[in-house]
C-alpha positions in Angstrom: 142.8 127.8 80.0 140.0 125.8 78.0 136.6 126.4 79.0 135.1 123.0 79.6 131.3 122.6 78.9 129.2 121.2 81.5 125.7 122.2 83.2 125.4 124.9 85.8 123.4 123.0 87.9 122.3 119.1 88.1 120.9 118.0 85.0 118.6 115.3 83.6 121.6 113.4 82.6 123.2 112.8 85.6 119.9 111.5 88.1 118.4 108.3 87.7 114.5 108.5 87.6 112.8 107.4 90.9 109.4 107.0 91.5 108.7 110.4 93.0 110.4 112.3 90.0 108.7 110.3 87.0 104.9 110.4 89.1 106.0 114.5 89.3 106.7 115.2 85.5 103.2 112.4 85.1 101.0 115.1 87.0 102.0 118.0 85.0 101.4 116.4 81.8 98.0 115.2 82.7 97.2 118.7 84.0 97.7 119.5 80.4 96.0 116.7 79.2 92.8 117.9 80.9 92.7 121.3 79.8 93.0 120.0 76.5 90.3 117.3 76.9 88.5 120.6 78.9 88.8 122.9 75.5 87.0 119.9 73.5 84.4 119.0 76.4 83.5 122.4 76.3 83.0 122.8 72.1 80.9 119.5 72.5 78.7 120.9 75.1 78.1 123.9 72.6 77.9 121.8 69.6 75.4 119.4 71.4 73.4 122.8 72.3 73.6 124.9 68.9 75.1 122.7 66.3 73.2 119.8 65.5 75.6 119.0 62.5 78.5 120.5 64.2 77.5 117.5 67.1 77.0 115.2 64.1 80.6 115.4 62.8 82.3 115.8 66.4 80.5 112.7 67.2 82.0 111.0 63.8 85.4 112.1 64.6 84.8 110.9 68.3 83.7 107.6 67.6 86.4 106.7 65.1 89.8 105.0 66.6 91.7 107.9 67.0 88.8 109.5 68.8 88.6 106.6 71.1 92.1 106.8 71.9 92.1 110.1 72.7 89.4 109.6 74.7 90.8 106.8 76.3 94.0 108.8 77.2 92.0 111.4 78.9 90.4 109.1 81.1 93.5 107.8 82.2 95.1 111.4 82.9 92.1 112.4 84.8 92.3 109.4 87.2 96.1 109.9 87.3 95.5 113.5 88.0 93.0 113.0 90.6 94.6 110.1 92.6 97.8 112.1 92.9 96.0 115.0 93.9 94.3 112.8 96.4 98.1 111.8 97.0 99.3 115.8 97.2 96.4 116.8 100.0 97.8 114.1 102.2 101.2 115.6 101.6 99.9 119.5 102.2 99.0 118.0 105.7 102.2 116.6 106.4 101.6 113.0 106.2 103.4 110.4 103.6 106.7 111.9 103.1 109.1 109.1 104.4 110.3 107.6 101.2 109.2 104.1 101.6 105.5 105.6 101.9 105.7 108.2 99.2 107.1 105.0 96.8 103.8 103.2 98.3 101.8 105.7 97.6 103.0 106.6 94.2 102.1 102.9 93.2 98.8 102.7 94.5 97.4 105.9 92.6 99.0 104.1 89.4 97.0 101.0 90.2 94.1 103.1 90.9 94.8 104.6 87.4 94.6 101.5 86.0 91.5 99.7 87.7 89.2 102.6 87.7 90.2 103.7 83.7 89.5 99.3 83.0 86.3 99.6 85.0 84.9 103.3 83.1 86.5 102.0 79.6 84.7 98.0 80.4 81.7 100.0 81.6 81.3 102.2 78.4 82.5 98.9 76.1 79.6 96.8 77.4 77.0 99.1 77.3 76.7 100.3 80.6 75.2 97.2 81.9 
């Protein structure tokens, strides 16, 4: 008998993405994200303290495009991360789990996303004024 080749168990291939599943896989790569942006936070806090030419060149690198848009990228994953984690305490209590609701919810913490990353990015464009 031929042995036919298919997955053990539901795959990738076979669901469409909803809402729920595509906001999950979002939290866990912005978790990353900040432990990243955390690693570099952390060598600019000691190159700001001990390094004045270490600070010098992070600050270069920092302030070039790519630097910006790494930047930018973390301030979106961090207000991602922490609106769905606002999102995830309500679950942990029990509350938003009906799917019209969790689909609500899902799109308000990526409009918060959005507005609060404009209003820090417009705030740091214009000078802080």
């Amino acid at each position: 008998m031929p042995q036919i080749q298919r997955p053990t168990s539901p795959h990738l291939t076979i669901y469409q993405p909803q809402i729920s599943s595509v906001l999950s896989i979002l939290h866990r790569m912005t978790g990353v994200a900040l432990y990243a942006g955390l690693v570099l936070l952390a060598y600019w806090l000691v190159t700001v303290a001990y390094n004045p030419t270490g600070y010098a060149e992070l600050h270069e690198c920092l302030s070039s495009w790519l630097g910006k848009a790494a930047l930018f990228g973390w301030t979106l994953a961090f207000y991602y991360h922490f609106g769905n984690g606002i999102r995830h305490l309500f679950w942990d209590i029990g509350k938003g789990f009906e799917l019209p609701t969790m689909a609500k919810s899902g799109w308000a913490v990526l409009i918060f996303t959005v507005l609060m990353t404009g209003f820090t990015w417009g705030s740091v464009i214009s000078g802080g004024n």
